[in-house]
C-alpha positions as CSV (number, residue, x, y, z in Angstrom):
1,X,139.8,-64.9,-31.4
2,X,140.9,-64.9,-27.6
3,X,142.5,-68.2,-27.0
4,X,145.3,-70.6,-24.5
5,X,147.6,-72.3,-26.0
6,X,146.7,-75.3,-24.0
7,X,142.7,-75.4,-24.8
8,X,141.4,-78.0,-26.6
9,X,139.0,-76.4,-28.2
10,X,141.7,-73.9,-28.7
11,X,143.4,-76.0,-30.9
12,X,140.6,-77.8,-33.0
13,X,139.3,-74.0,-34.3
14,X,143.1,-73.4,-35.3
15,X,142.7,-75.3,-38.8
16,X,139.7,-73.2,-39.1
17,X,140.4,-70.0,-38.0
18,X,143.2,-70.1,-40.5
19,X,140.2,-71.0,-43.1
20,X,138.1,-68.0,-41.9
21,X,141.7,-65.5,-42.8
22,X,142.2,-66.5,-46.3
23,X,138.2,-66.3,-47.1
24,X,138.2,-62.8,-45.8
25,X,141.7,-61.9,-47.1
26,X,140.9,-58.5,-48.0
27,X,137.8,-57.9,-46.6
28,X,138.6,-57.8,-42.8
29,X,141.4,-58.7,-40.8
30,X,141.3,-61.9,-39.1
31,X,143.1,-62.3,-36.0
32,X,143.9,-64.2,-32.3
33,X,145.4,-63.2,-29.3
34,X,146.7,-65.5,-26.4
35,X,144.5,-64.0,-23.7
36,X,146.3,-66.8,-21.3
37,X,149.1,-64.1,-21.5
38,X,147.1,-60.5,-22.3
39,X,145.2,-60.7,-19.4
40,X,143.9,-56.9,-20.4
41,X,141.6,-58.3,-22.4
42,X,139.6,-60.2,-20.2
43,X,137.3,-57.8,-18.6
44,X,137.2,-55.8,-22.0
45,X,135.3,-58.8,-24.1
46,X,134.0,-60.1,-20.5
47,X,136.3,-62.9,-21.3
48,X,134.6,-66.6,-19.5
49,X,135.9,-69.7,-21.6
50,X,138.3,-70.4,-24.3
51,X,138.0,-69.8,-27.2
52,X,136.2,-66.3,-27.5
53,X,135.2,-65.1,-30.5
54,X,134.4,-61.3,-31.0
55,X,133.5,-59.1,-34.0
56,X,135.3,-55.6,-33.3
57,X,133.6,-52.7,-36.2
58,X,136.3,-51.4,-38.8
59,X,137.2,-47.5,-37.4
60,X,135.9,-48.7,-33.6
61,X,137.9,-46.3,-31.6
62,X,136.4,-47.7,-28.0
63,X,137.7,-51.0,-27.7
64,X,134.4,-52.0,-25.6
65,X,132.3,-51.9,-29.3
66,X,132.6,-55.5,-29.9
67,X,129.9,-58.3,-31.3
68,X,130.2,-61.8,-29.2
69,X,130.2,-64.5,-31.9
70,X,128.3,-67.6,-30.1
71,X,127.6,-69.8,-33.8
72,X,129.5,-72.6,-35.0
73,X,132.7,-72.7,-35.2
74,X,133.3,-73.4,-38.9
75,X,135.2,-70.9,-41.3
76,X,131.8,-70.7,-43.3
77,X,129.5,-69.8,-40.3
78,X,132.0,-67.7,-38.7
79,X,132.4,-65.6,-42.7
């Protein structure tokens, strides 16, 4: 997840996002970056809103293999 600290919507995935870590505890590593501060990242996951969610493959050596998550925004979906 690329996120601010001062989105709204930011904030209301937390609880879930946290969710979505401990169901794939194990199976793939679940994690966020604050993109309001690693500005890098926006042109890499053509970054346009807050929160962005992206799939990057295990072994991906080319940070630009990614999968835009666009579904709901619920631990279960995003699993």
């Amino acid at each position: 997840e690329l996120y601010a600290p001062w989105c709204g919507h930011c904030k209301t995935l937390r609880p879930e996002w946290a969710k979505l870590a401990t169901q794939l505890k194990g199976i793939a590593k679940v994690a966020k970056i604050d993109a309001s501060v690693n500005r890098q990242f926006d042109k890499t996951y053509d970054l346009k809103g807050y929160p962005h969610i992206v799939l990057i493959p295990a072994g991906a050596k080319d940070m630009k293999i990614y999968y835009k998550y666009d579904g709901a925004r619920t631990a279960n979906a995003m699993a």
